[in-house]
Phi, psi and omega in degrees: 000121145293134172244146211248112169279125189282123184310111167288156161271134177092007182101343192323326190295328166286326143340295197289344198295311194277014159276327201270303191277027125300353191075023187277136149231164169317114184331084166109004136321091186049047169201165151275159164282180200248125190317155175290152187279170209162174166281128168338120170293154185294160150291092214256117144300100180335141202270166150303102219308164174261126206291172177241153148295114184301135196259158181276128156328127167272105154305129196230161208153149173258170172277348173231142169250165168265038121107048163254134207245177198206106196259184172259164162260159188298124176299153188311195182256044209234143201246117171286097194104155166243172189102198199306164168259150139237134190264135125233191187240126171265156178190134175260128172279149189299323228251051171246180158209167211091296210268075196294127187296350201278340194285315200276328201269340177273350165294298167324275193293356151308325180291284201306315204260007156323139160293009169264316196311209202263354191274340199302001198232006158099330191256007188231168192211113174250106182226148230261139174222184191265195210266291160327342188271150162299133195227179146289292169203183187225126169260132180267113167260153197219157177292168177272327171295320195252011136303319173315297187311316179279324177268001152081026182236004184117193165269099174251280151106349213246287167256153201304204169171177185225106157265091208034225182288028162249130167239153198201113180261154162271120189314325180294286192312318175313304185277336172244004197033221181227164175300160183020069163310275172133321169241160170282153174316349155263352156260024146279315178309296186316327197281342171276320167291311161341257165355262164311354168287299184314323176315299176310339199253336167134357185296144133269172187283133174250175177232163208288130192279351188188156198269145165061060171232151205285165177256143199298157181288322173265036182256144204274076189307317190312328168295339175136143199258355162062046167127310240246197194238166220268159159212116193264004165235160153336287180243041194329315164270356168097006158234110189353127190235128192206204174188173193285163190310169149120197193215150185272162179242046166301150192242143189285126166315180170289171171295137165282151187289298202123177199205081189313163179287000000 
């Protein structure tokens, strides 16, 4: 292949020969030319990611389920507290939804294993084991037919309870806590794991010791806290906190409906 160059005008042809043997080339000639000099263009800074709000999972339960469990696995192998062992097992009923057991059983032992909790005094020890392992007793969250069914007190539907090696939260409570609480809903669970835990561990109901004074862990709050302020642990200061024995002769709402998905 030939390329045919065109003849210039005006000497141009001689110009360019003695560019070409000087070893000159021409301004853009087979390079780009080099930007003009200036100040650094800025730096424009990556905007910040926006953080997304997690929206809370909606719990969901009928009102009676069909008693079929979802157990957690057994926490590492580390003991909460020292002193006697006592084992339990966490179990979720199939028919809730939302509340994944590895989610609810890592809550229960954020409770038992506070250093305000039941362990706090050194003589008791709480540790979480699986479904096949030997336990002391197990908590169960559960539909409102079938607390009934596990605590054996009538038709209630409405609040927790301790029935031999069962402790047993209500799912209706768990998921809504109760009206003019007072605290947040997490701190009604803690208040509810206590509290029946506590029952298992041997506490019976104490009543609020004084008006605008926090109320004992074994005070029945979910029914009404009478004068005193909502409080979910044992040992808040770090020493047993409690009030006098007995109980009020408050009346249990109506049985929860259930809560579609």
């Amino acid at each position: 292949m030939t390329t045919t160059v065109g003849r210039a005008r005006g000497g141009g042809t001689m110009l360019l020969l003695a560019a070409l043997l000087s070893g000159c080339t021409a301004p853009g000639a087979g390079r780009a030319a080099a930007p003009p000099a200036g100040p650094a263009a800025a730096t424009v800074p990556a905007a910040a990611p926006v953080p997304v709000r997690q929206q809370p999972v909606r719990i969901s339960y009928p009102a009676a389920g069909h008693g079929r469990w979802r157990f957690a696995a057994a926490e590492p192998a580390t003991t909460g507290g020292t002193g006697r062992l006592l084992r339990y097992r966490v179990a979720v009923e199939g028919d809730i939804g939302g509340v994944p057991p590895a989610d609810f059983a890592a809550e229960v032992t954020r409770t038992l294993t506070d250093p305000r909790g039941w362990t706090a005094d050194g003589t008791l020890a709480l540790r979480r084991v699986g479904r096949d392992q030997p336990a002391d007793f197990t908590v169960y969250l559960a539909t409102p037919g079938t607390r009934d069914e596990l605590c054996r007190d009538g038709s209630d539907g409405y609040t927790s309870c301790r029935r031999g090696d069962r402790v047993v939260l209500n799912v209706a409570r768990w998921a809504g806590g109760v009206p003019a609480y007072g605290a947040s809903l997490a701190t009604y669970r803690r208040y509810m794991v206590n509290h029946e835990v506590g029952h298992r561990l041997g506490h019976g109901h104490e009543r609020c010791p004084g008006r605008g004074r926090p109320a004992p862990v074994m005070q029945q709050q979910t029914l009404g806290l009478h004068g005193c302020t909502p409080n979910a642990l044992p040992y808040p200061q770090g020493r047993r906190y409690s009030g006098p024995p007995g109980a009020y002769a408050d009346p249990v709402p109506p049985a929860e409906r259930g809560r579609p998905g």
